[in-house]
C-alpha positions, 0 to 999 in steps of 0.5 A: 482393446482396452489395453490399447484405449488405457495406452492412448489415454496415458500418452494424452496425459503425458503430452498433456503434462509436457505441454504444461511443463514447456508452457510453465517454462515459457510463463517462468521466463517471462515473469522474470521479465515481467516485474523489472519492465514492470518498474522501469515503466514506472520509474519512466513515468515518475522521472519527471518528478524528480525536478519538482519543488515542494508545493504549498499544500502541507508541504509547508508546514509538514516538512518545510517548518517542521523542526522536528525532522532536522535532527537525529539526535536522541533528543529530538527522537524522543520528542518524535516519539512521545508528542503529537504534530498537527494532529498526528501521530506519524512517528514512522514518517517524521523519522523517515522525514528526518533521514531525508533532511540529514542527506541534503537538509531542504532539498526535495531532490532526495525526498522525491526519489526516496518517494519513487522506491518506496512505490518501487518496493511496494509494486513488488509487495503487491506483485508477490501479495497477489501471486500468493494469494492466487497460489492460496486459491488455485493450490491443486490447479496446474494453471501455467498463466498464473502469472498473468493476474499478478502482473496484470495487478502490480501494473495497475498498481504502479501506473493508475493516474490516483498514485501520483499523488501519493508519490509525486507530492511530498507530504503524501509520502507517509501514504505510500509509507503506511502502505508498504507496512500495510502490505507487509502485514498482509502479506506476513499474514498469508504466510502464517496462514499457509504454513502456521509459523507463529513467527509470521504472526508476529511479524504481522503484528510487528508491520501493523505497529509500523503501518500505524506509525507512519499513518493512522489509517492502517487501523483498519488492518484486522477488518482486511483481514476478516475479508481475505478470510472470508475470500479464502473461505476460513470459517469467520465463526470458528475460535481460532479465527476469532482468536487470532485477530484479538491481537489486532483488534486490541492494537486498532483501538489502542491505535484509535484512542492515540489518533482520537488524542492527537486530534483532540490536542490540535483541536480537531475534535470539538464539542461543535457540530460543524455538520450533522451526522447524516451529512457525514455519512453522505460525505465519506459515501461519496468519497468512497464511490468517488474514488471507485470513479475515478480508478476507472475513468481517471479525468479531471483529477486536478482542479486548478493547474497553470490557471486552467483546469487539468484532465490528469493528474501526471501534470502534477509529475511534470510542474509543481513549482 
């Protein structure tokens, strides 16, 4: 009797297992389908873009005057590379810029496009990111729909009404620029986490310094990563926790006191107080819930377009002469 119950129980686990294996299968093939309609989705909803003009909003004096994009000569690198712009230091970007400017000087054409597969290549980070931090958390599970969040993830990612600013808007290329480091940085550090190669470290760090170069805000990388330990469960206490985030720590300030000199030179920075410091607070609090608003109930993103207000920003793909 026992015998025979121990047998039913084995054929429950292998049609079990084979159920999964079919299943697995089935979720494999469509998640090589999945990514590439993925992007051609979004490269449908982007398209419009590429007949748009440059705006005049920074993109004036960000690319339109800007000298320092129109040539490629050593020269003029090092003048990139050792001097502050209106405040920044966007070395990355202005480089980026300026290999733009070589392909058809001032036409936005080119601009445009190199915006859309920088969004590409970074719906495909956060598509591998997420599916490897799932993989991270889920290690002894069989779970064939692990696909499922990804996806779900990189989609969001790609088509949410707030990232057309980022990439139909010229000067906001430096955002999804930073981004695509920032990302890579992350990503290489899971990598390290899960197999220890000192070489994931170092490109972390490497993606760091990139990320910085084309924007500022990717300081805030080393306290990401105190979250995804925290989301992991690594002990935050522990000495090789603590350890290994020294370098990025050092990095963010040396990165804070470069972007505190940038302001300071344009001017940004001064001994005036233009508002108290609990109006400051207020202020960057209420652009933080703002934008948590707005990736739910995306409406009313433009307030002036065509002499009406907007409910969408994608009006912005379609007209921006």
């Amino acid at each position: 009797m026992k015998k025979k119950h121990k047998n039913t129980h084995r054929q429950k686990e292998v049609k079990k297992e084979q159920h999964i294996t079919k299943v697995k299968k089935n979720i494999n093939i469509s998640g090589r389908i999945i990514l590439p309609l993925i992007l051609f989705v979004t490269i449908l909803a982007y398209f419009p873009s590429f007949n748009n003009d440059f705006v005049n909003w920074d993109d004036d004096w960000y690319v339109i005057e800007n000298e320092q994009i129109r040539s490629l000569d050593f020269g003029n690198i090092i003048d990139i590379y050792s001097s502050f712009f209106h405040g920044q230091y966007s070395l990355v970007t202005t480089t980026l810029l300026a290999l733009n400017y070589k392909i058809d000087e001032l036409n936005p054409l080119p601009f445009h496009i190199t915006a859309v597969l920088i969004h590409l290549i970074n719906i495909i980070i956060v598509f591998l990111l997420t599916k490897k931090l799932h993989k991270l958390l889920h290690k002894k599970e069989k779970n064939p729909y692990q696909i499922i969040i990804p996806s779900v993830t990189a989609l969001l990612f790609a088509i949410n009404s707030l990232q057309v600013e980022t990439v139909a808007w010229v000067s906001a290329l430096k955002v999804s620029f930073f981004s695509l480091f920032f990302l890579l940085a992350i990503y290489s550090y899971l990598q390290y986490f899960e197999t220890k190669k000192i070489s994931k470290f170092i490109l972390s760090m490497l993606f760091f310094m990139l990320s910085f170069g084309a924007k500022e805000q990717a300081m805030i990388l080393p306290v990401v990563f105190i979250a995804f330990d925290f989301y992991l469960e690594r002990p935050l206490l522990s000495r090789k926790v603590i350890t290994e985030k020294i370098p990025f720590f050092v990095l963010a300030i040396v990165f804070g006191i470069v972007s505190l000199l940038s302001q300071k030179n344009y001017g940004a920075i001064s001994d005036q107080q233009w508002y108290p410091f609990i109006d400051r607070i207020a202020y960057a609090s209420y652009g933080f819930a703002i934008y948590l608003w707005k990736i739910i109930f995306p409406y009313n993103l433009v307030k002036h377009l065509f002499g009406r207000r907007a409910t969408s920003l994608y009006f912005l793909c379609l007209n921006t002469h």
